[in-house]
C-alpha positions in Angstrom: -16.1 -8.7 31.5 -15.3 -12.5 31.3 -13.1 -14.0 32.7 -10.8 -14.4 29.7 -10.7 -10.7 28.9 -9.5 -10.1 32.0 -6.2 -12.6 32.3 -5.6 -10.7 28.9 -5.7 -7.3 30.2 -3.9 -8.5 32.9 -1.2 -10.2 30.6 -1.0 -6.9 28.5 -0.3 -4.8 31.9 2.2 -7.0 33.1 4.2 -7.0 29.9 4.5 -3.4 30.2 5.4 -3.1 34.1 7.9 -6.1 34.3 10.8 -4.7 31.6 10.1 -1.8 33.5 10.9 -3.6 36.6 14.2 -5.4 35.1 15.2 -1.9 33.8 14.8 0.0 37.3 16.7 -3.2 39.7 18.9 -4.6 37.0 22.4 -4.4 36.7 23.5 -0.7 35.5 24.4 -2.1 32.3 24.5 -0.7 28.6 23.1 -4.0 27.6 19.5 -3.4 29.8 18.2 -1.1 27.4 18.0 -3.9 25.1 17.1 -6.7 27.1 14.3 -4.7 28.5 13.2 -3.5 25.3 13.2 -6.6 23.4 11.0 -8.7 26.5 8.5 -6.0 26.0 8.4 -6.4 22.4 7.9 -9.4 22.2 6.1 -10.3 25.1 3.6 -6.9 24.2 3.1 -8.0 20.6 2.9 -11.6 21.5 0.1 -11.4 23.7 -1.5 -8.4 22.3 -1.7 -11.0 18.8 -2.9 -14.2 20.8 -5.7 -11.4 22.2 -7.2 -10.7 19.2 -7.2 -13.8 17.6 -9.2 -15.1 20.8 -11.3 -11.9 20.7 -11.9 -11.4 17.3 -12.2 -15.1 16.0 -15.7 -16.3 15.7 -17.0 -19.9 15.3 -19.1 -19.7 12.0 -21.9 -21.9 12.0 -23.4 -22.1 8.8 -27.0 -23.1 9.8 -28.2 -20.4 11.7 -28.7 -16.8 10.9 -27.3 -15.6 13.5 -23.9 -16.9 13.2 -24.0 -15.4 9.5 -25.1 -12.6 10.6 -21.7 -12.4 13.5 -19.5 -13.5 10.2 -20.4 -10.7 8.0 -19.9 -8.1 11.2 -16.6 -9.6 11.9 -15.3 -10.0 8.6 -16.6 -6.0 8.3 -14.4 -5.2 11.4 -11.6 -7.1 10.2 -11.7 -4.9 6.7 -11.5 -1.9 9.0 -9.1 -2.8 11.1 -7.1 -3.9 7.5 -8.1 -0.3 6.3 -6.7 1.6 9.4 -3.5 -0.3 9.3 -2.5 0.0 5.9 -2.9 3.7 6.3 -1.0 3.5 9.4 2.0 2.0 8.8 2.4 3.2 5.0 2.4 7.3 6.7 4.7 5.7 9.5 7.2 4.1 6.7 6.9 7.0 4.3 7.4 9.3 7.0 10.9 7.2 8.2 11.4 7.7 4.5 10.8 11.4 3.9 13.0 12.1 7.6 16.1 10.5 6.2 15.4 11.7 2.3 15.1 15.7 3.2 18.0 15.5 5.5 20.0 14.1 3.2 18.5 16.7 0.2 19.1 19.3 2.6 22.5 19.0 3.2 23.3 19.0 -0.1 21.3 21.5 -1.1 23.2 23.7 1.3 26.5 22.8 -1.0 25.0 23.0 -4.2 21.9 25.1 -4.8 21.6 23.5 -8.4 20.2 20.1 -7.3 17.3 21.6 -5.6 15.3 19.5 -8.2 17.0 16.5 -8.2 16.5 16.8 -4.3 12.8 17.2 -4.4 12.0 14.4 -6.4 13.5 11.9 -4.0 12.1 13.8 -1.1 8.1 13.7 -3.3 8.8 9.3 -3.8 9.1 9.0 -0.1 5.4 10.8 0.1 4.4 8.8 -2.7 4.7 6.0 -0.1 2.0 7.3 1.9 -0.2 8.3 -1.0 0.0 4.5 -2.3 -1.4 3.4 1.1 -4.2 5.9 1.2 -5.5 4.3 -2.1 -5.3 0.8 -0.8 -7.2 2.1 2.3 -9.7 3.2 0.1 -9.8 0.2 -2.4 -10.4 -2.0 0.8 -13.2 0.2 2.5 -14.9 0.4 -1.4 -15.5 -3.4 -1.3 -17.0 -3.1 2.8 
């Protein structure tokens, strides 16, 4: 490993193990949860972001083969990476949506049995969420 992969991993350990740290000897406050939380958020996300731009990003040089042939690989990964994350977060999102949309349809069901198909159309948009990411997924892997 070089030497820059390692001050990364590094970086990524300690901004999981220092909000630990400030949660476990801080003040026995309600307002630690958050501070914790948000430093390793941020600090997490930050670094894990400056991480891939240093380990993905590739100098291009147009006049060897070699650095077009480390383009096209990258540029592959990156649609794969694209790919995995719009499938991702759309089923994470729709699932958020679905959670809150059947509880609601439940209750009310359990009121009034006559809107069990009213109910189940807002429950089936939340999934349509999902759905609509699964055919961007596959729109973005069909041009790979």
């Amino acid at each position: 490993m070089t030497v820059g992969k390692i001050i990364v991993f590094s970086l990524l350990v300690l901004s999981i193990l220092v909000p630990f740290r400030m949660y476990f000897k801080g003040e026995r406050t309600k307002s630690r949860y958050k501070v914790s939380l948000a430093f390793n958020t941020v600090a997490f996300f930050g670094i894990l972001l400056t991480a891939s731009l240093f380990l993905f990003g590739t100098s291009v040089n147009a006049e060897t083969e070699a650095a077009a042939a480390a383009a096209v690989s990258s540029a592959t990964g990156m649609g794969y990476l694209a790919a995995a994350l719009v499938t991702g977060l759309s089923c994470i999102g729709g699932g958020i949506a679905v959670a809150s949309a059947a509880s609601a349809a439940l209750g009310a069901i359990s009121e009034d049995s006559s809107i069990l198909g009213k109910s189940l159309i807002f429950v089936g948009l939340a999934e349509g969420v999902c759905l609509y990411g699964l055919i961007i997924s596959f729109m973005i892997l069909g041009q790979l």
